[in-house]
Residue frames as a rotation matrix with the C-alpha (Angstrom) as fourth column:
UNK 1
0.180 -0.902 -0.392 101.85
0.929 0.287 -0.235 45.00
0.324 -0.322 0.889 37.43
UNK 2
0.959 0.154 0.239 103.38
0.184 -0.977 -0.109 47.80
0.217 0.148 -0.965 39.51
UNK 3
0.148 -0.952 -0.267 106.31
0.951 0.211 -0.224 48.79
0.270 -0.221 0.937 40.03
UNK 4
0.919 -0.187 -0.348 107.85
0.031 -0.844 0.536 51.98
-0.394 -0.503 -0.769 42.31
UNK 5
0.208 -0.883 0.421 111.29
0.868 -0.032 -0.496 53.07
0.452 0.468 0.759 40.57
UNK 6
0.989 0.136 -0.061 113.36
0.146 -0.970 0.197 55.51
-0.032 -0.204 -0.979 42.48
UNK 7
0.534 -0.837 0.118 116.92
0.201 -0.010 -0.980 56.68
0.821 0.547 0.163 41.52
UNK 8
0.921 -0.305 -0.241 119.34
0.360 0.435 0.825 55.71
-0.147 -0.847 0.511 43.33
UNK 9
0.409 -0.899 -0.158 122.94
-0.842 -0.305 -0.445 56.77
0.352 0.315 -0.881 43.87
UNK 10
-0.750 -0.345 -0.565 123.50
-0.316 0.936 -0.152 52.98
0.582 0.065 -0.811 45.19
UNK 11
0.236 0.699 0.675 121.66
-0.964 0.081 0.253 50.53
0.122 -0.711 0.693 46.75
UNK 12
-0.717 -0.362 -0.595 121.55
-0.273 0.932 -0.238 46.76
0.641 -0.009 -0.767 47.82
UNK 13
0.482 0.866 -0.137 119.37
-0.652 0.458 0.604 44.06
0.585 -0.202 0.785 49.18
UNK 14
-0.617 -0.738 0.274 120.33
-0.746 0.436 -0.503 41.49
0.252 -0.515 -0.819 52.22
UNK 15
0.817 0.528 -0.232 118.87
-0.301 0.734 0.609 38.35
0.491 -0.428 0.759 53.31
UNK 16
0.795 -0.401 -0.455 120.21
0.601 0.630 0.493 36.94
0.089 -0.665 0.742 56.48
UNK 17
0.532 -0.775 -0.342 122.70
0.219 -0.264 0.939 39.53
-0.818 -0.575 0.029 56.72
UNK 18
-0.369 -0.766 0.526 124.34
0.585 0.249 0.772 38.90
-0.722 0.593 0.357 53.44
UNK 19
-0.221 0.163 -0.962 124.14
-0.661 -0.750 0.024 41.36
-0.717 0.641 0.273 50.40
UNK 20
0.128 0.079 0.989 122.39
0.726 0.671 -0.148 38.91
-0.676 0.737 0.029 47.47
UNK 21
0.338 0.256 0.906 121.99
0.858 -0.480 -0.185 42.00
0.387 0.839 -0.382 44.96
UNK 22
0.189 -0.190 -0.963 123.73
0.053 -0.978 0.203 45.93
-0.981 -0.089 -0.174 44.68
UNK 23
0.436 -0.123 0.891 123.91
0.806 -0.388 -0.448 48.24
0.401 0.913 -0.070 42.07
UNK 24
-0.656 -0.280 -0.701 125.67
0.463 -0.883 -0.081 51.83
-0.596 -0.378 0.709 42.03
UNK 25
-0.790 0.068 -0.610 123.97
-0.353 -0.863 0.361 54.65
-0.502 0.500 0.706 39.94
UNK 26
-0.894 0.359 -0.270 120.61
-0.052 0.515 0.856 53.71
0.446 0.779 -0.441 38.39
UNK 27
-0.090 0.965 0.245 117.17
-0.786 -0.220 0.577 52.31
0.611 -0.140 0.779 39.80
UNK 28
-0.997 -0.053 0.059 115.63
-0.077 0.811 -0.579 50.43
-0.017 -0.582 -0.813 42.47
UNK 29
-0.413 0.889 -0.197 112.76
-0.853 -0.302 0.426 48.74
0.320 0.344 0.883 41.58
UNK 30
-0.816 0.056 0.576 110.05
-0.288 0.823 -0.489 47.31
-0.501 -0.565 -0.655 43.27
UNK 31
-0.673 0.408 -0.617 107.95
-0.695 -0.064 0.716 45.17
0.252 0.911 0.327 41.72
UNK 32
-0.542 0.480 0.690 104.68
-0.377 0.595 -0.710 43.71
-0.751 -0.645 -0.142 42.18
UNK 33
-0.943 -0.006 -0.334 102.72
-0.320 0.305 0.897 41.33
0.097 0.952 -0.289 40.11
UNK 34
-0.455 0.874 0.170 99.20
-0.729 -0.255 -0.635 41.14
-0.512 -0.413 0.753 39.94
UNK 35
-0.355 0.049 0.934 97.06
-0.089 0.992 -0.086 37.97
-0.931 -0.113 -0.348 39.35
UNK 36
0.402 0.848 0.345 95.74
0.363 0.198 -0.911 39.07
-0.841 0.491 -0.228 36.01
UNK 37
0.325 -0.656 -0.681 99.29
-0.799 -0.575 0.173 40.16
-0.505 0.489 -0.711 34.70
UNK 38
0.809 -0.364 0.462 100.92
0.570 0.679 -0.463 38.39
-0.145 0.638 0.756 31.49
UNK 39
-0.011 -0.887 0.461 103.59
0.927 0.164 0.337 38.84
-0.374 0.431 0.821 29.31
UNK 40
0.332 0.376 0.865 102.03
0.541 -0.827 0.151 42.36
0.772 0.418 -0.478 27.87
UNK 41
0.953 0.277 0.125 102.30
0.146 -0.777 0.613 43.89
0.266 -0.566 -0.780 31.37
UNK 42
0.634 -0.770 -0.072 105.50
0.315 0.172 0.934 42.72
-0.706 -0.615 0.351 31.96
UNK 43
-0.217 -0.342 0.914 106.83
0.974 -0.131 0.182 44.38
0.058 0.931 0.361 28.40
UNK 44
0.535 0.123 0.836 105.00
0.299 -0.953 -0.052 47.61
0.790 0.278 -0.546 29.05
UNK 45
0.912 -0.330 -0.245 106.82
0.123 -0.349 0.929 47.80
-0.392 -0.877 -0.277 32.96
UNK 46
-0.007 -0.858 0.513 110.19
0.864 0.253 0.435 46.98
-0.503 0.446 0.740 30.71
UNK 47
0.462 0.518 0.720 108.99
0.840 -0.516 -0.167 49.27
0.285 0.682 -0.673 28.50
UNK 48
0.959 0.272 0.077 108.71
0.157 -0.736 0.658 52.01
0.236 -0.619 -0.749 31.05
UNK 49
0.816 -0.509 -0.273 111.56
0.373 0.105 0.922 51.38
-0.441 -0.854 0.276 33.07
UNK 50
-0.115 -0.962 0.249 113.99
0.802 0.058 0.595 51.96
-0.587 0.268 0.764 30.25
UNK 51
0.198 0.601 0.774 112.29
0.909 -0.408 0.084 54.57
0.366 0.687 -0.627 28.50
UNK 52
0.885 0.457 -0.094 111.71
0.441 -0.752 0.490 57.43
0.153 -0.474 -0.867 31.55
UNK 53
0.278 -0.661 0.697 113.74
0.335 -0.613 -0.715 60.41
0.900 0.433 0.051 31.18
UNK 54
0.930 0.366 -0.038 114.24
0.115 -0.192 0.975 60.93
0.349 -0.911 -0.220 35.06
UNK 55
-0.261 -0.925 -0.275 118.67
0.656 -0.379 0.653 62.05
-0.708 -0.009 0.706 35.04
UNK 56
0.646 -0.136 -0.751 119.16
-0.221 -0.975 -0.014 65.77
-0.730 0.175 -0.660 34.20
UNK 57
0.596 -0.740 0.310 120.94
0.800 0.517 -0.304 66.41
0.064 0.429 0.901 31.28
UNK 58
-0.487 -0.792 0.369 123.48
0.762 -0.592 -0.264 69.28
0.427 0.153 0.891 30.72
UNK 59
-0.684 0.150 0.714 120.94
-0.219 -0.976 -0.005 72.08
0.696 -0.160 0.700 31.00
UNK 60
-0.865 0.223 0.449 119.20
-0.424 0.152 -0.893 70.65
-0.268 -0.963 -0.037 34.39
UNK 61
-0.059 0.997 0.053 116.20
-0.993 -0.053 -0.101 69.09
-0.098 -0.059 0.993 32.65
UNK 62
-0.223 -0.238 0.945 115.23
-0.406 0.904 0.132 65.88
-0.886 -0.354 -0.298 33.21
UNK 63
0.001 -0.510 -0.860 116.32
-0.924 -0.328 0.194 64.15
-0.381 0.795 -0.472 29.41
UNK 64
-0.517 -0.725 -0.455 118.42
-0.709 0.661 -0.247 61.30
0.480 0.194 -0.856 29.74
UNK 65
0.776 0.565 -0.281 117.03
-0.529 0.825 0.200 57.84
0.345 -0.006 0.939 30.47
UNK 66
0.676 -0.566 0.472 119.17
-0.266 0.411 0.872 54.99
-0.687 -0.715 0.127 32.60
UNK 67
0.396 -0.665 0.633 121.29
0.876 0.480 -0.045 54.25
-0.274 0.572 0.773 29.34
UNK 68
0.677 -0.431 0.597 122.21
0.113 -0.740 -0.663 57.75
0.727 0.516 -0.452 28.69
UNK 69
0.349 -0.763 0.544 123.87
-0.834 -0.517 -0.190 57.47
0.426 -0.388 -0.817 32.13
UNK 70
0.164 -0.256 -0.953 124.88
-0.274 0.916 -0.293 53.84
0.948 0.309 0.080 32.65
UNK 71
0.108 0.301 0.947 122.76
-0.947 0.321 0.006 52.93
-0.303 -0.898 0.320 35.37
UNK 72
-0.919 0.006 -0.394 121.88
0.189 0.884 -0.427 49.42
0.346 -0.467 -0.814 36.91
UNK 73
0.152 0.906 -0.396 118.60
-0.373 0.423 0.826 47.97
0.915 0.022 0.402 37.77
UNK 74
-0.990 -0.107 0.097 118.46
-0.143 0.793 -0.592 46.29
-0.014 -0.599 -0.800 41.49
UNK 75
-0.545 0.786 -0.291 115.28
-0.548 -0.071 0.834 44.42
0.635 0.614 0.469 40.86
UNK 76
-0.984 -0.107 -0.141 113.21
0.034 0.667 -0.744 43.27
0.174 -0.737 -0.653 44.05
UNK 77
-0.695 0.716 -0.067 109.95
0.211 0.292 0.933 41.58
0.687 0.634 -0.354 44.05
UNK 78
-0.953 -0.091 0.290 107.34
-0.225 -0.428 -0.875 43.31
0.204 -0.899 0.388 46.36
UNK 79
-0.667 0.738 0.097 103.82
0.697 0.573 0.431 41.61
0.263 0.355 -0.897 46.83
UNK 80
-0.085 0.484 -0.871 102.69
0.910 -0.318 -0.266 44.07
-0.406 -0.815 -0.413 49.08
UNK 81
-0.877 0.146 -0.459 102.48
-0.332 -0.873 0.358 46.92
-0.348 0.466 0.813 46.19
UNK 82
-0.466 0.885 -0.026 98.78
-0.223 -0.089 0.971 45.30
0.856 0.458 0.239 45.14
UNK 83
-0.799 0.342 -0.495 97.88
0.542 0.052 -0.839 45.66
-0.261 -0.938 -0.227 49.04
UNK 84
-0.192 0.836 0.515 94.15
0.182 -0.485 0.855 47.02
0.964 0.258 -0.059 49.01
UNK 85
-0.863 -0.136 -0.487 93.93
0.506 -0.249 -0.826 49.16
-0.009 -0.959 0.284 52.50
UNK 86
-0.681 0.511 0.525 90.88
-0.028 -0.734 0.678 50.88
0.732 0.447 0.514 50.91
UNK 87
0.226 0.960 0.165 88.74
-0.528 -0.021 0.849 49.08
0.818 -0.279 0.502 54.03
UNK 88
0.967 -0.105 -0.231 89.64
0.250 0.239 0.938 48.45
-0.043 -0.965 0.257 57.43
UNK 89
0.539 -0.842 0.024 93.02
-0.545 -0.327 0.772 48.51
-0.642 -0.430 -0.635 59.63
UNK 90
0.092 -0.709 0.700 94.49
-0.186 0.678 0.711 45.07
-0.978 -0.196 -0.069 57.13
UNK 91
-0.026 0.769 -0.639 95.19
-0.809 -0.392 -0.439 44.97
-0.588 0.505 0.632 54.09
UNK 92
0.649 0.454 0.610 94.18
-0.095 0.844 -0.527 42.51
-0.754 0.284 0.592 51.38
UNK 93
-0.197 -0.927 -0.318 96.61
-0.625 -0.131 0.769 41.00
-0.755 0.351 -0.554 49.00
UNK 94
0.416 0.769 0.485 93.73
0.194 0.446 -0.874 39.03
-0.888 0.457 0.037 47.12
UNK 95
0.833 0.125 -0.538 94.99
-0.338 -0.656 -0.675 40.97
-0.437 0.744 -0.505 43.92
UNK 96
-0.178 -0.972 -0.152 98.90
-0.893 0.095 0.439 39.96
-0.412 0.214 -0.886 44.12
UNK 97
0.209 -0.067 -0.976 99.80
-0.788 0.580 -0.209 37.13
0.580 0.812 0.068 41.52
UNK 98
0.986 -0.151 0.076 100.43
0.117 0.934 0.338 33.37
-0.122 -0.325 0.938 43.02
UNK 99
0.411 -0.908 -0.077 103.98
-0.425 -0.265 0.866 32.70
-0.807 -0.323 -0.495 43.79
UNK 100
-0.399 -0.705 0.586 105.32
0.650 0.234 0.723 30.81
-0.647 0.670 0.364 40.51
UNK 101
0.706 0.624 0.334 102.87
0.706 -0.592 -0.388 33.67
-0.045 0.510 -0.859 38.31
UNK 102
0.909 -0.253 -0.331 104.67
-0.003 -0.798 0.602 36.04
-0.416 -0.547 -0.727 40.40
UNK 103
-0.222 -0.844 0.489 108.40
0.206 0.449 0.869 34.34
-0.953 0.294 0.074 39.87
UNK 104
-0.375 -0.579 0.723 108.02
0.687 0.350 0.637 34.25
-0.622 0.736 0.267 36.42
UNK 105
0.841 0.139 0.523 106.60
0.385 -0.833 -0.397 37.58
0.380 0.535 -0.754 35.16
UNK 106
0.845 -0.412 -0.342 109.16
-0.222 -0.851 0.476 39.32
-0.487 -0.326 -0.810 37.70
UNK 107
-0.283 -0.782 0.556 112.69
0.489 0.381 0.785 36.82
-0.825 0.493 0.275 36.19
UNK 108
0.079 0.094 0.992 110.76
0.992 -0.101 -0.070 38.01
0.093 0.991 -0.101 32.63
UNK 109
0.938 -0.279 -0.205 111.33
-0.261 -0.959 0.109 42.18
-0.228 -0.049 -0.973 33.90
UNK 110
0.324 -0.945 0.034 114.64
-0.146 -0.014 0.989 41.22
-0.935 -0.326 -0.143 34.94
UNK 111
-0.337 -0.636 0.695 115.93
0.468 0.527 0.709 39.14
-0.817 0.564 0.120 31.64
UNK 112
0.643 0.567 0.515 113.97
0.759 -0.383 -0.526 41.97
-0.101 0.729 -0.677 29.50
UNK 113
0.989 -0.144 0.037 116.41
-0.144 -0.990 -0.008 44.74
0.038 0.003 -0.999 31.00
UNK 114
0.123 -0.983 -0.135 119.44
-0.421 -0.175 0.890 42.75
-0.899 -0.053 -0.435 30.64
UNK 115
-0.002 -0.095 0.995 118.70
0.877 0.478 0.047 41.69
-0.480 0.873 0.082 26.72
UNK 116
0.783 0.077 0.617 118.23
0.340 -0.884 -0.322 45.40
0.520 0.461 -0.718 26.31
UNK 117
-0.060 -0.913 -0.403 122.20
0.635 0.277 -0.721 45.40
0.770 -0.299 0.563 28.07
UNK 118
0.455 -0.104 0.884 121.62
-0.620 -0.749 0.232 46.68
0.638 -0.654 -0.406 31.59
UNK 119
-0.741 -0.576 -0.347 123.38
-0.153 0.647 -0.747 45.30
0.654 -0.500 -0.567 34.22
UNK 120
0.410 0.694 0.591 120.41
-0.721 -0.150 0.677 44.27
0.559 -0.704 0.439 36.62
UNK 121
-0.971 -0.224 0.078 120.92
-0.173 0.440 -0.881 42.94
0.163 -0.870 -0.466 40.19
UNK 122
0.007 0.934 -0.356 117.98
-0.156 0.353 0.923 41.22
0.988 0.049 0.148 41.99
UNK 123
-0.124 0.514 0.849 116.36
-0.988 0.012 -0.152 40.26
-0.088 -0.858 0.506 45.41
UNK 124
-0.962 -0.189 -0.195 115.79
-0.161 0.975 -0.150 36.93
0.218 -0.113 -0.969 46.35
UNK 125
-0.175 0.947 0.270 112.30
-0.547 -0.321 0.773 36.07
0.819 -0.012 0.574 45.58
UNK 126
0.586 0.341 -0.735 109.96
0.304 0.748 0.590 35.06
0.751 -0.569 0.335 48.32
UNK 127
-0.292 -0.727 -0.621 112.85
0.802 0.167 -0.573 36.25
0.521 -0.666 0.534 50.91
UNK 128
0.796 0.232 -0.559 112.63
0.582 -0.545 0.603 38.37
-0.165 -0.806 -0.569 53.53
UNK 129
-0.197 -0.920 0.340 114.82
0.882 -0.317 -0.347 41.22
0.427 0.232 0.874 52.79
UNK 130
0.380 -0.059 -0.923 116.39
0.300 -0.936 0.183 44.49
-0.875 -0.346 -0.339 53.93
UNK 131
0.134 -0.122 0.983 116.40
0.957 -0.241 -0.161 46.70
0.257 0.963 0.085 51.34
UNK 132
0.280 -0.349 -0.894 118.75
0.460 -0.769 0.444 49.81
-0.843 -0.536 -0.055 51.98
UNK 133
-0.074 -0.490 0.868 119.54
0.952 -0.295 -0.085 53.19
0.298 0.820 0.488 49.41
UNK 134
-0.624 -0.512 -0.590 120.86
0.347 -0.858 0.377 56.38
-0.700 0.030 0.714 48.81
UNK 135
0.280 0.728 0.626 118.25
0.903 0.020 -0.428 58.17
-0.325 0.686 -0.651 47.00
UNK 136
-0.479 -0.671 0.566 118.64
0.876 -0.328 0.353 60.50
-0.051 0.665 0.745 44.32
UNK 137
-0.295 0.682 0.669 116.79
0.363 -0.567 0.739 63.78
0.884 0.461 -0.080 44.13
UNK 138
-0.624 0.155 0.766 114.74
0.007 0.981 -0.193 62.53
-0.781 -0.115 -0.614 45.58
UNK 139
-0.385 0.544 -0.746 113.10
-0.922 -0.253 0.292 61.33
-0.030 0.800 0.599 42.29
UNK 140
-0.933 0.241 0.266 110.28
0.135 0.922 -0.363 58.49
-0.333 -0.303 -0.893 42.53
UNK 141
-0.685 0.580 -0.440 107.94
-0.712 -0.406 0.573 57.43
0.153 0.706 0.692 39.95
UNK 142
-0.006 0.707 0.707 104.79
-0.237 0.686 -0.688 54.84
-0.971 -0.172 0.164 39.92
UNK 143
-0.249 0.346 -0.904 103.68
-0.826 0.412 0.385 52.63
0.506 0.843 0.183 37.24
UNK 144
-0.203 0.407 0.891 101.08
-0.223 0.866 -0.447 50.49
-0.954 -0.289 -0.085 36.49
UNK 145
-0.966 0.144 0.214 100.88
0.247 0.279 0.928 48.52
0.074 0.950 -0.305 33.35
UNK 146
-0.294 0.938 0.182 97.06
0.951 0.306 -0.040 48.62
-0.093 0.161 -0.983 33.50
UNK 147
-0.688 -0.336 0.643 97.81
0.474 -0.879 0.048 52.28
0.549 0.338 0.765 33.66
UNK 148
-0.060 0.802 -0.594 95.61
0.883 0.320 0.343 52.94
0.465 -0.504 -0.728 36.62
UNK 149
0.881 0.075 -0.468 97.60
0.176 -0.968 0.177 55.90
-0.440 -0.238 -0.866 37.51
């Protein structure tokens, strides 16, 4: 599983025009799911996501984690993060999880980071979206469960 997490001072997701998902203060994460991801990968991306110290605290260092400053989560599913471009102009997407795989590792991020009380907003899987923010910092991290980098 990866997932790209970059702090946001707001963001939001449209389909057709219409906002399905915003958040103010917090993360936008995309997430991709890879065909050999379970329940493990999707716990360590959870894991991650709520863990990383990546908001300054008092003395400018980076501390505080998305509950120390009561962020939000917009969570939007992105196949095209296990794209392999390593050969030729197209890449392959061989790696990315089937669509109900997919669906139900990303709903299991989501319903991990609001039992652990975040507010999370979502994307509309499968949709074609515009996905528009206000980055923080900028500050943008990777992760892969499989811990590749």
């Amino acid at each position: 599983m990866r997932a790209v997490l970059t702090r946001v001072t707001r963001a939001n997701v449209r389909v057709d025009g219409e906002i399905v998902g915003a958040i103010e203060r917090g993360l936008l994460v995309l997430l991709g799911v890879a065909r050999d991801d379970d329940e493990l990968d999707a716990r360590v991306i959870t894991e991650k996501i709520l863990g990383l110290r990546i908001w300054n605290d008092l003395d400018g260092k980076m501390n505080r984690d998305i509950r120390d400053v009561g962020g939000s989560v917009l969570l939007v599913s992105q196949f095209t993060l296990l794209g392999d471009a390593r050969s030729g102009r197209r890449p392959s997407f061989v790696a990315a999880a089937p669509g109900e795989q997919a669906r139900t590792l990303y709903e299991r991020v989501g319903s991990e980071l609001e039992r652990a009380n975040l507010r999370v907003a979502y994307g509309r899987f499968g949709a074609s979206m515009a996905v528009e923010s206000v980055n923080e910092g900028p500050v943008t991290i990777l992760l892969d469960s499989k811990r590749l980098f």
